[in-house]
C-alpha positions in Angstrom: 1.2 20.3 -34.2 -2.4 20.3 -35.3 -4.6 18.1 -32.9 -5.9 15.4 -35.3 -9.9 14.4 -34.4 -9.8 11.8 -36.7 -6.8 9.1 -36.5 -4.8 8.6 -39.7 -3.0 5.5 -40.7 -0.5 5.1 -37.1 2.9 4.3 -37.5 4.4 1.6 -35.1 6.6 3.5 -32.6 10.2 3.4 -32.1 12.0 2.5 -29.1 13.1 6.2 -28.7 9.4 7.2 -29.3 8.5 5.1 -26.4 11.7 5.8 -24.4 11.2 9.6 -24.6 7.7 9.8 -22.1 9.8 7.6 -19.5 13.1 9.6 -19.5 11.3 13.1 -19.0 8.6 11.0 -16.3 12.3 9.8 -14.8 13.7 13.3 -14.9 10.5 15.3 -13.3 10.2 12.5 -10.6 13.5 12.9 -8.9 13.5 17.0 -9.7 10.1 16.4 -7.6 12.3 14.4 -5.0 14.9 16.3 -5.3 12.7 19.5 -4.0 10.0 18.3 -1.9 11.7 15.2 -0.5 9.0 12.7 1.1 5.9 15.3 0.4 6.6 15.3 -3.4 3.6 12.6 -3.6 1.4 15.6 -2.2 1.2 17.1 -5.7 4.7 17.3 -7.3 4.2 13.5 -9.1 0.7 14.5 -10.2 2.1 17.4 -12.1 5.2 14.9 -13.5 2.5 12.7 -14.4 0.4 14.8 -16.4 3.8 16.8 -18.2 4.4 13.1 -19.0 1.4 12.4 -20.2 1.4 15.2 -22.6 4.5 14.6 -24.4 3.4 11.0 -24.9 0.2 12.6 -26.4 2.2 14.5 -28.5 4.5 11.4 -29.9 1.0 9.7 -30.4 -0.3 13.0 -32.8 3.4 12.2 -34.7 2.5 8.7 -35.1 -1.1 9.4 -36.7 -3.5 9.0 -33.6 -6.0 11.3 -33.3 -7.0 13.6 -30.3 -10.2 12.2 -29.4 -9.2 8.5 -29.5 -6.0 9.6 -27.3 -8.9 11.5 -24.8 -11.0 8.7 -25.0 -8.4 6.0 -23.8 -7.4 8.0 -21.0 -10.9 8.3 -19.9 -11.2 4.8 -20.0 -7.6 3.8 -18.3 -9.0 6.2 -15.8 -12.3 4.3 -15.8 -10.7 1.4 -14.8 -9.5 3.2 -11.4 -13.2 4.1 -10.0 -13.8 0.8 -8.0 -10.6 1.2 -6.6 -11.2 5.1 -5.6 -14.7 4.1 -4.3 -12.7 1.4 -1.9 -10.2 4.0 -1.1 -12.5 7.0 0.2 -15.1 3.7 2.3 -10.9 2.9 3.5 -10.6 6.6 4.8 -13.9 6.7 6.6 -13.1 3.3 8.3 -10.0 4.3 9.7 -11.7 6.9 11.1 -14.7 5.0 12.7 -12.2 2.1 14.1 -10.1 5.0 15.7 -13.3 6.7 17.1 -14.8 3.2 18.3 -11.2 1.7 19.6 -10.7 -0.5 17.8 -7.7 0.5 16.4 -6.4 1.4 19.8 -6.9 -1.7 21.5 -5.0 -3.5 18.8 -2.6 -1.4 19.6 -3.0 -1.6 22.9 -2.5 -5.7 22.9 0.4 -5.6 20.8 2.2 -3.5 22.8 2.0 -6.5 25.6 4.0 -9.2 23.4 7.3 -7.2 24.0 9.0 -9.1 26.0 13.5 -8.3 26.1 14.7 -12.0 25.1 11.6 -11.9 21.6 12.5 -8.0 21.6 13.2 -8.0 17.5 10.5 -10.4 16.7 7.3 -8.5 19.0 9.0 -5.8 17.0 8.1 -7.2 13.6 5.1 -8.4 15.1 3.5 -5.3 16.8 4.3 -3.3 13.6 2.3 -6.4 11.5 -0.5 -5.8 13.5 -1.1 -2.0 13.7 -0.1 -1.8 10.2 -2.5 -4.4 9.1 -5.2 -2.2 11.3 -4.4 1.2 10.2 -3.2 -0.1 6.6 0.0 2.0 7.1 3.9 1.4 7.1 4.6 5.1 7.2 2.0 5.8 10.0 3.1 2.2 12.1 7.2 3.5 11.3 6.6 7.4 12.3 4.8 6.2 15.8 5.2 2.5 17.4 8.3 2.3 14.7 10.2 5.5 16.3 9.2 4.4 19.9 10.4 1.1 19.5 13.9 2.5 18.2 14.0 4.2 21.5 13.3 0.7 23.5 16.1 -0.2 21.4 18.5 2.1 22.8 17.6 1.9 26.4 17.9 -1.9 26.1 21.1 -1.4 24.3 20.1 -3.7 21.0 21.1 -3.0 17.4 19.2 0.2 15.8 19.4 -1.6 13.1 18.0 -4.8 13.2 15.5 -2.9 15.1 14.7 -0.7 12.2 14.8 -3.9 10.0 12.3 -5.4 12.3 10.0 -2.2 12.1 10.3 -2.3 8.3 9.5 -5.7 8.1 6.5 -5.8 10.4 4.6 -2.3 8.9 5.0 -3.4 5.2 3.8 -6.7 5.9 0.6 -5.2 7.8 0.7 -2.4 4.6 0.5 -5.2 2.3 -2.0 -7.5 3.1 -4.1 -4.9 4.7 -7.5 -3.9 2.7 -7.3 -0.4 4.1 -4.1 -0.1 2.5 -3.4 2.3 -0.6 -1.2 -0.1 -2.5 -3.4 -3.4 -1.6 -6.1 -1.5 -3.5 -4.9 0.0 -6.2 -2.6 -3.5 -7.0 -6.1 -5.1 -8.4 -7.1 -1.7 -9.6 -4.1 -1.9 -12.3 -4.2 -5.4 -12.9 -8.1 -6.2 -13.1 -8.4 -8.1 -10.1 -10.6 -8.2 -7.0 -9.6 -6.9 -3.5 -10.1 -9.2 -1.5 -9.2 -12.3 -4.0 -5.9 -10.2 -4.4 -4.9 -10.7 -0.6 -5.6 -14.2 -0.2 -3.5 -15.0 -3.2 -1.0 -12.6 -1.4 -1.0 -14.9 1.9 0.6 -17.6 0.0 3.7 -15.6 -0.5 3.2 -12.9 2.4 2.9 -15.1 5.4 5.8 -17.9 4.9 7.8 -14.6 4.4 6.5 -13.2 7.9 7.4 -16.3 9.6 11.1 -16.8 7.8 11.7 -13.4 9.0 10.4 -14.0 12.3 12.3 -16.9 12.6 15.2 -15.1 12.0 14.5 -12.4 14.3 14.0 -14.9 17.2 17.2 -16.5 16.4 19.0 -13.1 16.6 17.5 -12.3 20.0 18.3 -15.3 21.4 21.8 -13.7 22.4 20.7 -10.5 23.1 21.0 -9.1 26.6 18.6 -6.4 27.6 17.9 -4.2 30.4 14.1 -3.7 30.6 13.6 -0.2 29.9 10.3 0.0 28.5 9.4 3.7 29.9 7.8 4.7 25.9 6.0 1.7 26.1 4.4 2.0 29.0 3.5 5.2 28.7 1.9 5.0 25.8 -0.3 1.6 27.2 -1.3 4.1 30.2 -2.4 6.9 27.8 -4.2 4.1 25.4 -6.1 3.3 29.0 -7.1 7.0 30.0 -8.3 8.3 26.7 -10.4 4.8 25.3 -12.5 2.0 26.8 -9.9 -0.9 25.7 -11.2 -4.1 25.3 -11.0 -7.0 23.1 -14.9 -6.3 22.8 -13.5 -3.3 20.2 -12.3 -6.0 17.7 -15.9 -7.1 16.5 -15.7 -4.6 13.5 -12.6 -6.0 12.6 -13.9 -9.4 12.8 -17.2 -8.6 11.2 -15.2 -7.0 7.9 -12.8 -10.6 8.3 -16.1 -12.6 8.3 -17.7 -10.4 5.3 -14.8 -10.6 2.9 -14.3 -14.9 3.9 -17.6 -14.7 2.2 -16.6 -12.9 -0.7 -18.9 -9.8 -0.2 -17.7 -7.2 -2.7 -15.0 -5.2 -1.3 -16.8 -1.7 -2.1 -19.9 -2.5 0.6 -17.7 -4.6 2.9 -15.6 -1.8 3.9 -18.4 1.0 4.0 -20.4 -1.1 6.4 -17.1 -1.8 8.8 -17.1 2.0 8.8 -20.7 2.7 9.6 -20.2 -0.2 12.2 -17.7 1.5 13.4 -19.8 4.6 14.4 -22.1 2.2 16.0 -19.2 0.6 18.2 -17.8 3.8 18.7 -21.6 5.5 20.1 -22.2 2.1 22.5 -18.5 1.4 24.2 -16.9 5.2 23.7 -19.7 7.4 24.9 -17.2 9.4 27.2 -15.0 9.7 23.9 -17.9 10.8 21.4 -19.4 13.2 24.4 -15.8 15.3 25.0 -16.1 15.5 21.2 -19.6 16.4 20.2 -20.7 20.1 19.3 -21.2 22.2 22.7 -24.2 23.7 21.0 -26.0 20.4 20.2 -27.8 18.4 22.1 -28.3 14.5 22.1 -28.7 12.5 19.4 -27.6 15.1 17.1 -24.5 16.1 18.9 -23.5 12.1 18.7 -24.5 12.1 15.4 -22.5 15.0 14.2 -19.2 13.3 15.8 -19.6 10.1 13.6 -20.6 12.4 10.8 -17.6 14.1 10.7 -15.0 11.4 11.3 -16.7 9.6 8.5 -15.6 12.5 6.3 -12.9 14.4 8.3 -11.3 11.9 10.3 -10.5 11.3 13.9 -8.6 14.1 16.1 -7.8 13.5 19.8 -5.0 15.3 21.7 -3.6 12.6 24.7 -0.6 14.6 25.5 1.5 12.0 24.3 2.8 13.4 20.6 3.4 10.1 19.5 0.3 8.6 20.4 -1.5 11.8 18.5 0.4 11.1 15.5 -0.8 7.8 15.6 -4.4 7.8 16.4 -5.0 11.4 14.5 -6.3 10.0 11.0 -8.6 8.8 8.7 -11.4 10.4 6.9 -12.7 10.1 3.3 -10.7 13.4 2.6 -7.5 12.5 3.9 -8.2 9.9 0.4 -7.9 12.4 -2.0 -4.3 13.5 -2.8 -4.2 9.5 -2.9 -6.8 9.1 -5.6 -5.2 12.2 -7.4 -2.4 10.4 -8.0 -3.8 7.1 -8.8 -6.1 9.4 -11.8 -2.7 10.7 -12.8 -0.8 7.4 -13.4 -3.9 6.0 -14.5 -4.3 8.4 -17.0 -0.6 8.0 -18.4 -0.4 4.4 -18.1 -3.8 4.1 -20.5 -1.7 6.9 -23.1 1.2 4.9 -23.7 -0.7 1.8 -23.4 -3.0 3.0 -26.0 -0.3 4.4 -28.5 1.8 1.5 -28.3 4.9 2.5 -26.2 4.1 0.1 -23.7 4.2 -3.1 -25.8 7.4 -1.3 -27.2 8.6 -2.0 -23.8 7.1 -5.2 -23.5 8.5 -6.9 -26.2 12.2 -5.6 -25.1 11.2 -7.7 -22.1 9.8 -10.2 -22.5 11.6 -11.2 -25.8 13.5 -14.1 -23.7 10.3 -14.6 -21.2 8.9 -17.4 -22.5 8.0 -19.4 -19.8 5.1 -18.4 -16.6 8.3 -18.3 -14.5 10.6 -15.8 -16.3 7.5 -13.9 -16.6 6.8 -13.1 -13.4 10.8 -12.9 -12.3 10.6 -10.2 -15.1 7.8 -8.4 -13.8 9.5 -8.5 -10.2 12.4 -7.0 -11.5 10.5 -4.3 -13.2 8.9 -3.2 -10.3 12.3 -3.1 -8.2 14.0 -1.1 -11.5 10.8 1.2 -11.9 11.4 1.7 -7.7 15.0 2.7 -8.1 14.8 4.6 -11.2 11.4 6.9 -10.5 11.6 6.4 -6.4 8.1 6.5 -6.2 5.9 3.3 -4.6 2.9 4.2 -6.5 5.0 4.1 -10.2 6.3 0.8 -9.5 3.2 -0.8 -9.1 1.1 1.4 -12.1 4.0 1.6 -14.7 4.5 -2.4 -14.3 0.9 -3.1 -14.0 0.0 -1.4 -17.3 3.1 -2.9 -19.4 2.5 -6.6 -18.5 -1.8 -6.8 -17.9 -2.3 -7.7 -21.4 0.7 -9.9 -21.7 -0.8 -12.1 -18.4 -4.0 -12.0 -20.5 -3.2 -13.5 -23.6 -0.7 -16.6 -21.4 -4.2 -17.0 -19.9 -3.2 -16.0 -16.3 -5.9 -14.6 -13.6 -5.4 -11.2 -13.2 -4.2 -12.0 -9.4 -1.1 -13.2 -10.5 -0.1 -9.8 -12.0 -1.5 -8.0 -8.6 0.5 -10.2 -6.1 3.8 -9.9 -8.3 3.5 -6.1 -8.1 3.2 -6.3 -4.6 5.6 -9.0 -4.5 8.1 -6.8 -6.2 7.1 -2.9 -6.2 5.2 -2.4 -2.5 7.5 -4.4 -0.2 11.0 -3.3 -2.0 10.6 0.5 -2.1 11.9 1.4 1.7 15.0 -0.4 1.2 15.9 1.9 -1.3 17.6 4.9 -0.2 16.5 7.8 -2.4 12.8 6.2 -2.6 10.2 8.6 -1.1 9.5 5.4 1.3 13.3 4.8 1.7 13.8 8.7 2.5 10.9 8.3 4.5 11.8 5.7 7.0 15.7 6.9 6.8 14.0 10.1 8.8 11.8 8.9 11.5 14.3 6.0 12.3 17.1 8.0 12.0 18.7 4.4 10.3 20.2 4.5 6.7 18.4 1.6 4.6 21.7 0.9 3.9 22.1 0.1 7.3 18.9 -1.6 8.0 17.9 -3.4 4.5 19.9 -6.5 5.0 17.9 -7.2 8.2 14.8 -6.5 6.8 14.2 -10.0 6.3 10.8 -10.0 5.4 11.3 -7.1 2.3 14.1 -9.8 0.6 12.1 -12.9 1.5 9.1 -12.5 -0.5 10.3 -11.5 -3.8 12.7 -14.4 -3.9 10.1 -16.5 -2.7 7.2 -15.2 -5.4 9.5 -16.3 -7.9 10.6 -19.7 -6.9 6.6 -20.3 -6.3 6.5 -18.9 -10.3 9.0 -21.7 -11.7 7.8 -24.4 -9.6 3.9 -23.4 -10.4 2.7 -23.0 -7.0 -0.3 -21.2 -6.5 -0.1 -19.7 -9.8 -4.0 -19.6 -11.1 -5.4 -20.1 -15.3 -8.2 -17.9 -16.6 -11.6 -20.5 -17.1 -12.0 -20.6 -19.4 -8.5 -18.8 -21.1 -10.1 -16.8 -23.4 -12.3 -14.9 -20.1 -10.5 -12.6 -18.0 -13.3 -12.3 -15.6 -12.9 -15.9 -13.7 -10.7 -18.0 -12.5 -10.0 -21.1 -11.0 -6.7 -22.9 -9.3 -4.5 -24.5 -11.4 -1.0 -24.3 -9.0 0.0 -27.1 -6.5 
C-alpha cells in the first residue's frame, strides 16, 4: 500500500475497521502473557503496542489519511506524555533519596508497630497503605511486608486469605493515591489533568473506601484468636534498627513534598526537590550509611557526593542479610523509570493513532449511545476499564485505552479533566489484581501464594471504590464543570 503524504478525502470507519487494531492488540497481549508471565510489561507489551499501532496505520492509509498527518498525531499523543515522563524519572530519583535518607525505612519501621493479634487484618491493610503510599508500590509493598505478613498469618493461625485480601487492599490503596506511583501519574497524563489535583479528587472516593474496608477488617478480627508469633516481624524491625538511624526526624521530606503540593507547587519541581532533599537528609542523619557506601578511592565531599549522585540516577542498594528486607529497600533511581516510560510512549503513541483516524469514537459512540446522563457516563467508563483489564490483563491498557476513548467525550459534557483521571483509577488501577490472568493478578497469585479467586472477595477496599465512584456519579458528588465549559484548562467545584 503506497504511504500517502498528503491525506485524500477519509472515509468514516467501520466498526470492523476499528475492531481489527483491538483484536490483534488483544491477541499479542495475552501471547505476551502467555510467554513471559508477570515480566511481559518489560518489553513484550511495547512490541504489542507498536504491531498494533501499525496495523491501525495501515486501516488509516485505506481510509484516505495520509502518512505524515498519521506521524504527526502520534507525535503529538506522545507529546501529551512528557510532563508525566518528567514526573516519573524526579519519582525514580526520590525513591532512591528517601531510601538512602530513611525515610522510607522508618515508615516502615513505624508501621510495623500497629500489628497488634486482635487488629491483625486491619494493621495489615494499614501497614501495606503506608509503605505503599511511601514507596508508590503494590507489587514492591505485596512481594516484601505482603509475603511476611502471610507468614504472621500462618504462625497465628488466621485465614491466608483475608490476609492476602488485607495486603491487596492496603498496597493498592498506598499505589493509588501515592504521587510516586506509575498509575497516579500517568492517570492525569491520559486524561489532561494535574497530579496533584488528580489525588485530592481521588481522596473523596479512595479514603471512605479505606475506612469501609477497614471497618470490615476489624469486625473480622474481632473473633479471631491468635498466638503471637511475630518472629518475621521482628526481625525485620531489628534489621531496620542496625542498618538506618530511624527516627520520626526522617519523615521531614515526606512532609516537606505534603506541604509543597497543599500549596499547589507544580508536581514536576515538587518531586525533584523532595529528591534532592532527600540527599540532604540522607548526608546529615545517615552518615554511617552514605560512608559504608561511598567510593574507597574518594575522599570527602566527593565520596558523599558521588553516593547521592548515583542513587539519584541508579538507585539505592544495601545488602542487610535479611532477603526480604533487600528486596524492599533495593530500588529507585531515574533508570529503574524507563521500561515504565517505554511503555507509556507505546500506548501513547497507539491511543493518539486510533484516536486520530476515528476508531476510537467508533467505539465511543457504541458506548455511550445509551450514556446520556454524567452518571452512566462514568459507570460506563468504569466498566471499560474493568473489561479492557480482563480482556488485555494489562494495568497500564486499562487506564490508556479508556483514557483515550472517553477524554474528548468528558470534554464536550464540560467535565474537568479530573473526573476522567479518578474513574480510571476508580475502575482500571484498583481492579486489575483481582483478576486472575492480569499481570497484577498473576503477580500477587505468586508472592502470596493465594489465588485472587480466593482472596478477591475480601479485598474489600478493590470492590468498594468502584461501586462507590459511581454512586458519587448519579448522585453528583464531587463531580467538578469546566469554567468556563468551553476551557479545558480550569476548573471549579460544582458537586455537593
Amino acid at each position: 500500500m503506497e504511504l500517502q503524504t498528503t491525506p485524500r478525502p477519509h472515509k468514516t470507519p467501520s466498526f470492523l475497521d476499528a475492531s481489527i487494531p483491538l483484536l490483534v492488540l488483544i491477541v499479542l497481549l495475552a501471547l505476551a502473557v502467555y510467554l513471559y508471565g508477570s515480566d511481559s510489561s518489560y518489553g513484550a507489551n511495547q512490541i504489542a503496542l507498536f504491531v498494533a499501532s501499525g496495523v491501525a496505520v495501515i486501516i488509516g492509509l485505506k481510509n484516505g489519511y495520509g502518512w505524515n498527518e498519521i506521524e504527526q498525531a502520534m507525535v503529538k499523543g506522545i507529546s501529551l506524555s512528557l510532563g508525566a515522563l518528567l514526573i516519573l524519572f524526579s519519582v525514580g530519583a526520590l525513591i532512591g533519596t528517601w531510601l538512602l535518607a530513611g525515610t522510607v525505612p522508618s515508615l516502615i519501621y513505624y508501621g510495623l508497630q500497629l500489628l497488634d493479634p486482635s487488629w491483625f487484618y486491619a494493621a495489615s491493610c494499614l501497614l501495606c497503605a503506608v509503605v505503599a503510599l511511601s514507596i508508590g508500590s503494590s507489587w514492591t509493598t505485596a512481594a516484601t511486608i505482603g509475603v511476611a505478613l502471610i507468614g504472621v498469618a500462618a504462625g497465628l493461625g488466621m485465614s491466608p486469605a483475608i490476609t492476602a485480601g488485607a495486603i491487596v487492599s492496603g498496597a493498592y490503596f498506598g499505589d493509588k493515591i501515592s504521587p510516586v506511583s506509575e498509575t497516579t501519574n500517568l492517570a492525569p497524563a491520559v486524561a489532561g489533568s494535574n497530579l496533584f489535583d488528580h489525588i485530592r479528587h481521588m481522596t473523596w472516593t479512595t479514603i471512605p473506601s479505606l475506612i469501609l474496608a477497614l471497618i470490615i477488617f476489624s469486625v473480622l478480627g474481632f473473633n479471631a484468636n491468635a498466638v503471637a508469633d511475630d518472629s518475621q516481624i521482628r526481625a525485620i524491625s531489628e534489621a531496620l534498627q542496625q542498618h538506618f538511624a530511624i527516627s520520626p526526624l526522617m519523615l521531614v521530606p515526606l512532609l516537606v513534598l505534603m506541604a509543597m503540593a497543599v500549596k499547589k507547587v507544580p508536581a514536576f519541581p515538587t518531586v525533584f526537590i523532595g529528591a534532592l532533599l532527600g540527599g540532604v537528609w540522607a548526608v546529615l542523619f545517615q552518615p554511617q550509611l552514605v560512608a559504608k557506601m561511598a567510593d574507597p578511592e574518594l575522599n570527602g565531599m566527593l565520596a558523599t557526593l558521588k553516593v547521592v549522585w548515583t542513587t539519584l540516577h541508579g538507585g539505592f542498594v544495601i545488602e542487610t542479610q535479611n532477603a526480604e528486607l533487600d528486596k524492599l529497600l533495593n530500588g529507585g533511581g531515574m533508570v529503574k523509570m524507563l521500561n515504565t516510560c517505554w511503555l507509556i510512549f507505546s500506548a501513547m503513541m497507539f491511543g493518539a493513532v486510533l484516536e486520530h483516524i476515528g476508531l476510537l469514537r467508533k467505539f465511543v459512540e457504541a458506548i455511550l449511545h445509551k450514556a446520556h446522563s454524567t452518571g452512566s457516563l462514568i459507570t460506563s467508563t468504569i466498566a471499560t476499564c474493568i473489561a479492557t483489564n480482563i480482556l488485555t490483563a494489562d494495568q497500564y491498557m486499562s487506564i490508556v485505552m479508556p483514557g483515550r476513548m472517553f477524554k474528548e467525550e468528558y470534554e464536550r459534557r464540560g467535565l474537568a479533566p479530573v473526573n476522567l483521571s479518578r474513574t480510571l483509577e476508580d475502575g482500571g488501577t484498583i481492579t486489575s489484581p483481582l483478576i486472575p490472568w492480569n499481570t497484577c493478578g498473576a503477580y500477587m497469585h505468586g508472592v502470596l501464594n493465594v489465588n485472587p479467586l480466593d482472596y478477591a472477595m475480601y479485598a474489600f477496599f478493590n470492590l468498594i471504590n468502584p461501586v462507590l465512584a459511581v454512586i458519587y456519579a448519579y448522585m453528583g458528588i464531587k463531580v467538578l464543570k469546566l469554567t468556563p465549559p468551553d476551557t479545558p484548562i480550569t476548573a471549579a467545584v460544582q458537586g455537593k
